[in-house]
Structure formats: C-alpha cells, structure tokens
C-alpha positions in Angstrom: -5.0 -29.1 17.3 -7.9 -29.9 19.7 -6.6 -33.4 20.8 -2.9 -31.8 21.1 -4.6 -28.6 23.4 -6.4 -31.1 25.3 -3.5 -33.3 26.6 -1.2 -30.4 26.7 -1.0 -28.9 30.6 -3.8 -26.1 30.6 -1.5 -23.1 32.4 -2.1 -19.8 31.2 1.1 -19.3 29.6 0.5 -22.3 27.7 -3.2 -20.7 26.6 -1.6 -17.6 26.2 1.6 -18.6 23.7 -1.7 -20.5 21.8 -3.9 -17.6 21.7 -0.5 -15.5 20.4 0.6 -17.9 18.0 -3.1 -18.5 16.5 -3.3 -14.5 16.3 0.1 -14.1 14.2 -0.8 -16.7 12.0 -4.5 -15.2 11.3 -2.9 -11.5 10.8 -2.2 -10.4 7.0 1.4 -10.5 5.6 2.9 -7.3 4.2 6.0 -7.5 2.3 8.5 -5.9 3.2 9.2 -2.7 2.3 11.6 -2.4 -1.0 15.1 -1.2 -0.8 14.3 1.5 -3.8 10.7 2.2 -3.3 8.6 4.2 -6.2 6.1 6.7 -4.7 3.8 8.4 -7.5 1.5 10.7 -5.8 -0.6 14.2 -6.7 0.5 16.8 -4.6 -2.1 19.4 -2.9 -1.1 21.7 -5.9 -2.5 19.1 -8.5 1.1 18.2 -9.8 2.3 14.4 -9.8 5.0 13.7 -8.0 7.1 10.7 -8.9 10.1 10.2 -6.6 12.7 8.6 -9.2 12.5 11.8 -11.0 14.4 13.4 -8.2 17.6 10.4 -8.2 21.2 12.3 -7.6 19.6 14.3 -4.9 18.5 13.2 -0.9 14.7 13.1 -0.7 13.2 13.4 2.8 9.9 11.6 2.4 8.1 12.6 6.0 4.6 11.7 7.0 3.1 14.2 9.1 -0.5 15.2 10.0 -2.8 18.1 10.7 -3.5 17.4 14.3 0.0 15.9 15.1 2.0 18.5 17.7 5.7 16.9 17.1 4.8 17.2 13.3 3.9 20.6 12.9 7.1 21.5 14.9 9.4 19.7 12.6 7.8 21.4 9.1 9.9 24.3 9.4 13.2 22.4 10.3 12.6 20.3 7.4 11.6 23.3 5.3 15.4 25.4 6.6 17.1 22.1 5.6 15.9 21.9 2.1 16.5 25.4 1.5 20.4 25.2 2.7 21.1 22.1 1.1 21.0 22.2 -2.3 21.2 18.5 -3.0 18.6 17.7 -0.4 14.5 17.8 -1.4 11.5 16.3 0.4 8.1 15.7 0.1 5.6 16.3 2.8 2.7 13.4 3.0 -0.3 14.5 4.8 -1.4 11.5 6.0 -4.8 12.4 6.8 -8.2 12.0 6.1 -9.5 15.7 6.6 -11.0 17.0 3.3 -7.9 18.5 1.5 -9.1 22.0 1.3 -8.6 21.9 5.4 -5.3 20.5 4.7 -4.6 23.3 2.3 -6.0 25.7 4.4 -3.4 24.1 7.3 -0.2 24.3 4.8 -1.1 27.8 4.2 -0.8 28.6 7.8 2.4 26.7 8.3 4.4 27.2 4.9 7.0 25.0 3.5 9.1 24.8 0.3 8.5 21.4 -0.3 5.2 20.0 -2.1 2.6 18.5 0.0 0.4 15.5 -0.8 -2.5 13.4 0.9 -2.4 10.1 1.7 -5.3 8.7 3.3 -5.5 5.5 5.5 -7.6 3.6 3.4 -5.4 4.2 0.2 -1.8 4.0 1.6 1.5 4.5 -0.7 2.4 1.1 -2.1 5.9 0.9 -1.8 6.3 3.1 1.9 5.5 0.9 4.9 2.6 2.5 7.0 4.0 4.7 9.8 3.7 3.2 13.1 3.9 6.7 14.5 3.7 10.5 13.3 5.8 11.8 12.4 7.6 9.4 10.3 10.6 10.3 8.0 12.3 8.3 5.5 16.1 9.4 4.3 16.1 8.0 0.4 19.3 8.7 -1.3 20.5 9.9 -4.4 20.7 6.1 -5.9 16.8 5.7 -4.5 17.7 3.6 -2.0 16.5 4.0 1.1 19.3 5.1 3.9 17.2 5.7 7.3 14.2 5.7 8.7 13.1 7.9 11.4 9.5 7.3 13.5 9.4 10.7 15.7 10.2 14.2 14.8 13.4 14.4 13.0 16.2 17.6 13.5 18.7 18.9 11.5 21.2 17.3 13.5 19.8 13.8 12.7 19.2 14.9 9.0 22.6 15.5 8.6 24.1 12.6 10.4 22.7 10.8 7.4 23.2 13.2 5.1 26.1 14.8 5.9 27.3 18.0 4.3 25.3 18.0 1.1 
C-alpha cells in the first residue's frame, strides 16, 4: 500500500478516500439485524420477558430514555394505543444506564401499561440493532417478523399506518 500511496497523486481527496476506506475497513462488522429477532429481557418488575411468547399479536418494541424529551412525550401515545387495540402490545426498553431504582422512580411518575426493562449500553439486546437515535420504535408483527422501524418519536397515526385497524 506504501509504494501504491507514494506514486499515486497526493490531492486531498485522494488522502481523504484513503483515510475513509482504511477507517471502514478497521471498524467492527455487525450483522445484520434478523428478520424475526428473539429479545429475552427482565423487566423493572423482575418478570422475564420473552417476545415470541406474544406471536399473533403487534408488539411495539420502543427504546426510550430517562433524559430523552421526544421520548417521554410519546409514552403515553404508546400507552393509549395498547390500551384501544387489543391485538397490539409493547415493551418499553429503558435504554439507560441510571441505577434502575431512578428509572423506576421515572416510570412511576410517567405511567404506562406496558412493562418496562433496562438495557444498558454496555450489554445491548442481541438480536435489536443499537438505536441510532431515541426514541427508536420497532413494529414486530404477529408472525415475529419485523414490519417497520421508526428512529424518532412515533404517533398513533404512524402506528397505525403499519398496523392498521387491529
């Protein structure tokens, strides 16, 4: 690679497409995120969780977080939807490293009917691709497929355009 740099033409753009290409190739791979992924987790109530158990309904698997504004404004859409659509359940992942009393304390304030669970950043959820933004909401359907992903604060409106009438 030195002797090929070296007689190459030293513009920046070249250096710079180098630099890029040497950077990508030294970053880890992930694999990509499975069609039907599994999630086993404890939820703040000490319960495990285990999201085939809930196939033939919608599951809205949302990543949210204590300090996160657009997340704390979506709880209680998420929490209306679940209640008027019986075929429709979520789980709420804290994904958060506060101790989980605080974030027990938090879910007391702002009450949902879903369970809650932590994930922390050092022990993600093997099968869920790490948000790239809070909130983030996966739509898994009642197969355990995966049918949408949303990285911002989801509505009702946007729920059910997935969803539909369920």
């Amino acid at each position: 690679m030195n002797l090929l740099y070296s007689t190459l033409p030293r513009s920046n753009m070249f250096k710079s497409a180098v630099l890029a290409l040497t950077l990508a190739l030294a970053l880890p791979t992930h694999a990509a995120m499975p069609t039907q992924p599994t999630l086993h987790v404890t939820t703040l109530d000490g319960k495990a969780y285990d999201l085939s158990a809930q196939r033939g309904k919608w599951v809205i698997v949302n990543y949210w977080a204590t300090w996160c504004v657009p997340c704390i404004k979506e709880m209680p859409d998420i929490s209306t939807y679940v209640s008027t659509h019986k075929n429709v359940t979520a789980i709420g992942l804290a994904y958060d490293d506060s101790d989980p009393a605080d974030i027990k304390a938090f879910v007391a304030k702002h009450p949902v009917v879903y369970p809650i669970a932590q994930v922390t950043l050092d022990k993600p959820v093997k099968d869920f691709d790490e948000p790239r933004g809070l909130p983030t909401t996966w739509v898994i359907d009642p197969t355990g497929k995966v049918a949408k992903r949303f990285i911002g604060p989801v509505t009702p409106a946007l729920l059910t355009a997935v969803i539909g009438g369920q």
